[in-house]
C-alpha positions in Angstrom: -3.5 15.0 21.2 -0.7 17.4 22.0 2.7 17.5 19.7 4.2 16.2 22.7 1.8 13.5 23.0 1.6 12.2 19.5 6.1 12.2 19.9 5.9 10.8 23.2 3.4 8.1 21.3 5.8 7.4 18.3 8.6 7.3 20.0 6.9 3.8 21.6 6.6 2.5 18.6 9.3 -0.1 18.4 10.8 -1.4 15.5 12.1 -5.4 16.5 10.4 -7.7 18.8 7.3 -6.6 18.1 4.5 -8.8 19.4 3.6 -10.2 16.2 7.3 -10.8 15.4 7.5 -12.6 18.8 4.4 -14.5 18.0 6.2 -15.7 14.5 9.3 -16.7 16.1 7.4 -18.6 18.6 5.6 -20.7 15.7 8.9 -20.9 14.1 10.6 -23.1 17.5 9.3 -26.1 16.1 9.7 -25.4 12.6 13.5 -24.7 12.1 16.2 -23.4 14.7 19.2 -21.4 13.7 17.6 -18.0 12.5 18.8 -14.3 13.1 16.9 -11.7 13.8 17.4 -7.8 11.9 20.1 -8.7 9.7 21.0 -5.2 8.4 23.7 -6.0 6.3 20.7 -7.7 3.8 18.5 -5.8 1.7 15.2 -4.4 3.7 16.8 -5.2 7.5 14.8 -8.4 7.5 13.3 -9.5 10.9 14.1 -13.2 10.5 16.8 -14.6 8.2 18.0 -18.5 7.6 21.6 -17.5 6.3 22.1 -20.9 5.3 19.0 -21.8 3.8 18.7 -18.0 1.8 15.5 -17.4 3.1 14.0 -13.9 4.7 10.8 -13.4 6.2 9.6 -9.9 7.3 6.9 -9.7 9.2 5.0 -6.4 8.8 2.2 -4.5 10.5 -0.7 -3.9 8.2 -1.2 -0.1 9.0 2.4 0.5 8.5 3.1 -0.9 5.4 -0.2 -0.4 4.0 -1.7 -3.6 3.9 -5.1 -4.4 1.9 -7.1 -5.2 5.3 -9.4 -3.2 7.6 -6.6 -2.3 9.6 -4.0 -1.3 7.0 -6.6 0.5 5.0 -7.6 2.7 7.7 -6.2 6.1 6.9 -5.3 8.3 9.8 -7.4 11.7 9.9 -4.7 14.1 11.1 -2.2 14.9 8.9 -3.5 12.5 6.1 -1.0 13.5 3.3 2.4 13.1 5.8 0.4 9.5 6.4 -0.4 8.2 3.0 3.3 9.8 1.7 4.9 7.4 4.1 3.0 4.5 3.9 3.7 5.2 0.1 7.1 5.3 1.1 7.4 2.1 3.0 5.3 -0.2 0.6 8.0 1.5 -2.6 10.9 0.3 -0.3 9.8 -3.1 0.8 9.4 -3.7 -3.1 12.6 -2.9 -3.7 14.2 -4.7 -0.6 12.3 -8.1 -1.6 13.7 -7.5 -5.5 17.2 -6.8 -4.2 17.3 -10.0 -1.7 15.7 -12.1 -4.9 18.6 -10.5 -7.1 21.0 -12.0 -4.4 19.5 -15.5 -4.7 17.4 -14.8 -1.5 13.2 -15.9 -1.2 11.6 -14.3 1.0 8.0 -14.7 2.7 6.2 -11.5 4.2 3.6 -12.7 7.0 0.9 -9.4 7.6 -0.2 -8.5 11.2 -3.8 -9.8 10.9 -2.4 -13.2 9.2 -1.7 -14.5 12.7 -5.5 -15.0 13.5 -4.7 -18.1 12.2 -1.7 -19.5 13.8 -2.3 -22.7 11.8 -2.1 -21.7 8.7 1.2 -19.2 9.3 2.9 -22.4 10.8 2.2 -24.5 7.4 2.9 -21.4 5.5 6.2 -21.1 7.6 6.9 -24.7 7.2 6.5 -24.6 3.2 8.4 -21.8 2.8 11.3 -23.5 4.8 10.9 -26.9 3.4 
C-alpha cells in the first residue's frame, strides 16, 4: 500500500459512532435512557456517560488499545515500532483517564470490541454496572 493509501485508509478510521459503540448503545435502549455521548470535558473523552448516575463506559477496539485477544494481539508488520509505541501509548492513557474519572468519584466499565459476540452477557454486564 502506497503512503497515500495507508492516509487515505486512516483518515476513515472514525473515532465516535463506531459500530461497536452503536451496537452498545443499542443494548443500552432498554437498559437506561438519558446518556451522552463523547463528553470531553471528563477524563479520557468517554463514549457513553450517565452524568447523574457517575458512571463512564468506553467502549474500545481491541487492536487499538491493545486488548489481550486474537485481534488486539495481532501486531501490524509494517512499521511495527510506530505500532506497538502507540498502542503503548493508548493503553498508558486509558489507565490514567479511568484513575482520573475514579479520583472524581466516577466508575467506569470498558466493554472490548470482541465482547459483543455475546450480546447477552454485555446487556447484564451493562445492567449491573448501571444498577
Amino acid at each position: 500500500m502506497t503512503s497515500p493509501q495507508r492516509s487515505a485508509t486512516m483518515r476513515a478510521v472514525k473515532s465516535r459512532d463506531t459500530q461497536p459503540e452503536l451496537r452498545v448503545r443499542r443494548l443500552l435502549r432498554p437498559i437506561a435512557v438519558g446518556y451522552r455521548l463523547d463528553r470531553a470535558d471528563l477524563p479520557g473523552r468517554p463514549d457513553i456517560a450517565f452524568l447523574g448516575r457517575k458512571r463512564a463506559i468506553f467502549v474500545h477496539g481491541c487492536f487499538w488499545h491493545g486488548h489481550d485477544c486474537p485481534r488486539g494481539a495481532r501486531a501490524p508488520k509494517q512499521n511495527a515500532g510506530y505500532w506497538s509505541a502507540k498502542i503503548a501509548r493508548n493503553r498508558a492513557r486509558d489507565a490514567d483517564s479511568l484513575a482520573a474519572l475514579a479520583a472524581q468519584g466516577w466508575r467506569a466499565l470498558t466493554i472490548w470490541e470482541c465482547e459483543l459476540k455475546d450480546e447477552a452477557e454485555v446487556s447484564r454486564r451493562l445492567q449491573a454496572f448501571l444498577a
